[in-house]
Every structure is written in structure tokens, then in C-alpha cells.
C-alpha positions as CSV (number, residue, x, y, z in Angstrom):
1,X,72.5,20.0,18.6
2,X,69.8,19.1,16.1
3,X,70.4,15.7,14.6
4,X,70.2,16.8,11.0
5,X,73.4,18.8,11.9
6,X,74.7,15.9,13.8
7,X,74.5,13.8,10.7
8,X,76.4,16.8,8.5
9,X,78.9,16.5,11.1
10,X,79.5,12.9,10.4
11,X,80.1,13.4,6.5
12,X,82.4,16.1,6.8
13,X,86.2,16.1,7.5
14,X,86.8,17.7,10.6
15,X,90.3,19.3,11.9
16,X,90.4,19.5,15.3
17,X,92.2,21.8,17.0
18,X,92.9,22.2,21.0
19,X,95.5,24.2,23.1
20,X,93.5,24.2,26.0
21,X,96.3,22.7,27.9
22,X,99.9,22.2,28.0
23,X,99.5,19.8,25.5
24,X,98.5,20.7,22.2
25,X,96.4,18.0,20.1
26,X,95.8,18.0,16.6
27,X,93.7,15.8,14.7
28,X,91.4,14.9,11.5
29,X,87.9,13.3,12.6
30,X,85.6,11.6,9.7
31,X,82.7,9.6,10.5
32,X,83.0,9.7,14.3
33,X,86.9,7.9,13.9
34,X,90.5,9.7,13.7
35,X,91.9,9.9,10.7
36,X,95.3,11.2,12.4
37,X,96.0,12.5,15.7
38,X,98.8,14.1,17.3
39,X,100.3,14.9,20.9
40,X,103.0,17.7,21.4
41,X,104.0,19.1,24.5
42,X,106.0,21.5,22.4
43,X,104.8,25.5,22.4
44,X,102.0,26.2,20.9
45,X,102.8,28.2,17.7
46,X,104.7,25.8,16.2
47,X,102.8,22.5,17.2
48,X,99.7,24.0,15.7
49,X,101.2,24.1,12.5
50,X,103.5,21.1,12.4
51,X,101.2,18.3,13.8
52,X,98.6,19.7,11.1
53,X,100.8,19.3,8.6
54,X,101.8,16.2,10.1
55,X,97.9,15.0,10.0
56,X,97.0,16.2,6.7
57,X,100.2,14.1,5.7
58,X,99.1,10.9,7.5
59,X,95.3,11.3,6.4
60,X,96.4,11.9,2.3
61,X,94.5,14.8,1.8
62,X,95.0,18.7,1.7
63,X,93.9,21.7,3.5
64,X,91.5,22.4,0.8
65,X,89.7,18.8,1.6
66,X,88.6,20.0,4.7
67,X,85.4,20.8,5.3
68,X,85.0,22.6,8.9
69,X,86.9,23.1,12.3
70,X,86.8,21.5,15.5
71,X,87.7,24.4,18.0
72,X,88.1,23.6,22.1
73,X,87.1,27.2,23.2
74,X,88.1,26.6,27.2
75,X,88.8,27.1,29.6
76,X,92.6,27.4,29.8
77,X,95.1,29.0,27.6
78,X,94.1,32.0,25.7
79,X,97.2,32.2,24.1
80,X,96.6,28.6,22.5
81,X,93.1,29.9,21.5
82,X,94.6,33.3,19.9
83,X,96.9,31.2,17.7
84,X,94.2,28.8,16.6
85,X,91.9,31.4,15.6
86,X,94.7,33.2,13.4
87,X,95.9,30.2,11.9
88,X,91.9,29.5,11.2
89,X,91.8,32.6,9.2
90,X,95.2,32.3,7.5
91,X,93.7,29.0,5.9
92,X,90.5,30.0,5.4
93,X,91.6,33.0,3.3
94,X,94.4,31.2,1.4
95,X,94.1,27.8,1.4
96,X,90.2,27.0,1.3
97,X,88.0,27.4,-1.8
98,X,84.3,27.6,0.0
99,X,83.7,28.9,3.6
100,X,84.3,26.2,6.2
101,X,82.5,25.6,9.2
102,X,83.2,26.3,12.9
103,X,82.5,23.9,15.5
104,X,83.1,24.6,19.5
105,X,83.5,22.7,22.3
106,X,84.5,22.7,26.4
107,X,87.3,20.5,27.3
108,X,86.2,20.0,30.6
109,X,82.9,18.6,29.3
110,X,84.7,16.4,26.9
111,X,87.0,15.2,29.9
112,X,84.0,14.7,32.3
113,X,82.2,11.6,29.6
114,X,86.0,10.1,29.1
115,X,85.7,9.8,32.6
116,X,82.2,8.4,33.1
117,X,83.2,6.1,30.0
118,X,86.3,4.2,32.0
119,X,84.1,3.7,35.1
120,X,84.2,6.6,37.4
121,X,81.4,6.5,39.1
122,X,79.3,9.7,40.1
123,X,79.3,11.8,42.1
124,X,82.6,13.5,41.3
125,X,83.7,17.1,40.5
126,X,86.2,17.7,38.0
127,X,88.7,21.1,38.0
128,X,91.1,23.4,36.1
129,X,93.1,25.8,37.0
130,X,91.0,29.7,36.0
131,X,93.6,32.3,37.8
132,X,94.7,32.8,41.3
133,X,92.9,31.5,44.1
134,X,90.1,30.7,41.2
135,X,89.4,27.4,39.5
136,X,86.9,26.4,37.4
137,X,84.6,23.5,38.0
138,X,82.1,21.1,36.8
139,X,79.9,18.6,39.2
140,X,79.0,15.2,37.4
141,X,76.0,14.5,39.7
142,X,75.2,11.4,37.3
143,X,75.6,9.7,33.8
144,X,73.4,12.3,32.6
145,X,73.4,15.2,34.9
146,X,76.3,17.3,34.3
147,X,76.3,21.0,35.4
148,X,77.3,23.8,34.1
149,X,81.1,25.1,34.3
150,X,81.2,27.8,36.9
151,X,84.4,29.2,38.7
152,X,85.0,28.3,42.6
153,X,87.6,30.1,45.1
154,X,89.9,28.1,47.1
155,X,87.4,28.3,50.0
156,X,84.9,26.2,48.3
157,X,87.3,23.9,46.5
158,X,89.0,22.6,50.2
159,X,85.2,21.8,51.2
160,X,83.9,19.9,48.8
161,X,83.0,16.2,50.0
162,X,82.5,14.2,46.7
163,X,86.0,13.1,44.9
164,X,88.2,15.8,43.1
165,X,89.9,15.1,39.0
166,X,92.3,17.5,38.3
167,X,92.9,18.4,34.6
168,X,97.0,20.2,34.6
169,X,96.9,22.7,32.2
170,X,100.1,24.7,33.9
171,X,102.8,22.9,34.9
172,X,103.5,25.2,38.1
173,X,99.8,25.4,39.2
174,X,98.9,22.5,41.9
175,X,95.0,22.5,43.2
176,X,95.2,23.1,46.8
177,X,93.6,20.1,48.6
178,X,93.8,16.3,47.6
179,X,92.7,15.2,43.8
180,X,93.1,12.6,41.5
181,X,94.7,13.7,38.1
182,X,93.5,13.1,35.1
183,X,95.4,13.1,31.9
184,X,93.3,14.8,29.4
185,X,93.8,13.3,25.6
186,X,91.4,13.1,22.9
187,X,92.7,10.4,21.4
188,X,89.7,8.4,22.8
189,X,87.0,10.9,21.6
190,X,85.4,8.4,19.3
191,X,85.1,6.2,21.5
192,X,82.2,7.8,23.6
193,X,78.5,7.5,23.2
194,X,77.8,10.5,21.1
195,X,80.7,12.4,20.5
196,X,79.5,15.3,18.0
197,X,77.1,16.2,20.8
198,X,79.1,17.7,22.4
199,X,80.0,20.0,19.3
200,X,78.1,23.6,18.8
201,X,78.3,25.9,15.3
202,X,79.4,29.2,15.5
203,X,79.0,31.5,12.5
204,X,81.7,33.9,12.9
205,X,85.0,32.7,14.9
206,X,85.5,36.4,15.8
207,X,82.6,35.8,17.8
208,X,84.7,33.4,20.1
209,X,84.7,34.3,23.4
210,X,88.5,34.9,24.0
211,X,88.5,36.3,27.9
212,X,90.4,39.1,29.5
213,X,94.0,38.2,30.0
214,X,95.1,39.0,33.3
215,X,98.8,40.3,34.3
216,X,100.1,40.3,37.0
217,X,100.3,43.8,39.0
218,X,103.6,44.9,40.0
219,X,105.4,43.9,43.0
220,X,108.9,45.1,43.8
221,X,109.9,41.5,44.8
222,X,108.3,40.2,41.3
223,X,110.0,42.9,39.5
224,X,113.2,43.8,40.4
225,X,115.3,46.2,38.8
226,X,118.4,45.1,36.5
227,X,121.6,46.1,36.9
């Protein structure tokens, strides 16, 4: 990100947005500091809408004050990231007089610097869960070598050497080999080194990369007939 945009980022009022995880978080960022932030471990359709109303509330200012969205785009729940794009539109075709900007960003990259920044020391690897037998993965070889996000079968996960974080985002999904869980929250976001880097603009939140939802195929144990 170029640092004239990091700069715009600064001045504008931000509403963050993330139901990555089982957890949904809500908050207002101006000038790299919270404005209001919110927790809920309640279902995502309605904690979406209440802890933004709960923020605008806190912050003293409207919808129509802010000036772009802060969207986590993954990995974990789609469902989260369906709701957050409708409710984007709903309020950008009601509720906001000028088109607002659209800010992305990873999760597990966020989660990987909050690490780094309370003294982990590298090398570690840090995981969520993708689907079965898959999980997605990021090496943190060093404070600034980070690689990419790539998915890893259950194989590769039992073998690696270098210490495991585990980032929950089901409640019935457990990593199958030792880790050390780590309680994702952004309420420490502006506390890292440069946290709008980690922020990229999209022009059209269509565009978002959504993901193919898998269902389960049928099983007669899975799906038993009712009598």
C-alpha cells in the first residue's frame, strides 16, 4: 500500500467489520486508535448490526459520518462474510450520501504481527481451520518474512517441527496434533507497528472473493430418515 493512501486512511473514519471467527468484532478506527469496539459471541446477523449501532452510539456520530469499510475477507466463515457484504450495501444505498471506500484484509496476517508484537519469537506457523482434513496456514520465518497463506492436509500439519498457534474459528473443530491457541481480538490492532499496512482497496465489494461453500455429501448415518 502506497503511503499517500496510507495517510487517507488515517483521516478517514473507518468501520470495521470481521466475522471471520466465532466471534464477531465490530469497531470504528480514526487515526490509527478505536473509537469503539465491540466483542459478541452472539450469531452473526444480529451482532453485525447491534454492535454497529452500539459503536456508532459510543463514537457520537452516524452512519452517514463514515467514510470507508474495514472488511476481514478470510479465511473462515463465509456466512459472516455474506452478511457483511449485504449489510455494506444496505448502508451504502440508504444510509451514505457519497460512495464509501472498501478496505480488505487477512485475519491470519493481522494475528501473525499481534503475535510477533507480545514476543513470540520466530520461527512459528500459525493455522485455521479451511475444511476437512484441510487447514490453512501461514509460516512466520521472521519479523519480516511472512509467507503467503496456503492450505496444508493433515499429513503436513502432524510434521511440522517449528511451534503451532491455533486460531478457533469453530467451536467443534480441534487441529489434530499439539498447538498453542491463540485468542484472536482486534482490540489491540492499534497497537502494532503499521497497522493500515496491512489494509488493501478494492473497488467493487462484489468483487470479494467469497469461496465455494461446501456441504456435506450424504451419508445414511449423517442423514437419517424421520419418523
Amino acid at each position: 500500500m502506497s503511503t499517500e493512501i496510507k495517510q487517507s486512511l488515517k483521516s478517514q473514519t473507518l468501520l470495521l467489520l470481521d466475522a471471520s471467527t466465532s466471534v464477531v468484532q465490530v469497531g470504528i478506527l480514526y487515526n490509527g486508535n478505536w473509537l469503539a469496539f465491540c466483542e459478541n459471541k452472539n450469531e452473526s446477523l444480529n451482532a453485525i448490526f447491534i454492535d454497529t449501532a452500539k459503536c456508532l452510539k459510543k463514537a457520537q456520530i452516524s452512519m452517514s459520518q463514515i467514510n470507508g469499510f474495514l472488511i476481514c475477507e478470510g479465511p473462515g466463515s463465509v456466512l459472516g462474510l455474506r452478511l457483511i457484504i449485504m449489510a455494506i450495501k444496505t448502508w451504502q444505498s440508504v444510509l451514505l450520501p457519497q460512495p464509501s471506500k472498501v478496505y480488505l484484509y487477512r485475519n491470519l496476517e493481522i494475528a501473525a504481527q499481534l503475535l510477533l508484537m507480545q514476543n513470540i519469537s520466530p520461527p512459528f506457523h500459525l493455522i485455521s481451520a479451511f475444511k476437512k482434513n484441510i487447514w490453512n496456514l501461514i509460516t512466520i520465518k521472521n519479523h519480516s518474512n511472512i509467507q503467503n497463506l496456503k492450505p496444508v492436509n493433515t499429513q503436513s500439519l502432524k510434521i511440522l517441527s517449528d511451534p503451532v498457534w491455533y486460531i478457533r474459528q469453530r467451536k467443534d473443530v480441534y487441529p489434530p496434533r499439539r498447538v498453542r491457541e491463540f485468542k484472536y481480538s482486534l482490540k489491540l490492532l492499534p497497537l502494532l507497528n503499521k497497522p493500515y499496512s496491512f489494509f488493501h482497496e478494492i473497488d467493487d465489494i462484489s468483487k470479494i472473493n467469497i469461496g465455494k461453500v461446501d456441504f456435506p455429501k450424504w451419508k445414511n448415518e449423517r442423514h437419517r430418515k424421520i419418523n
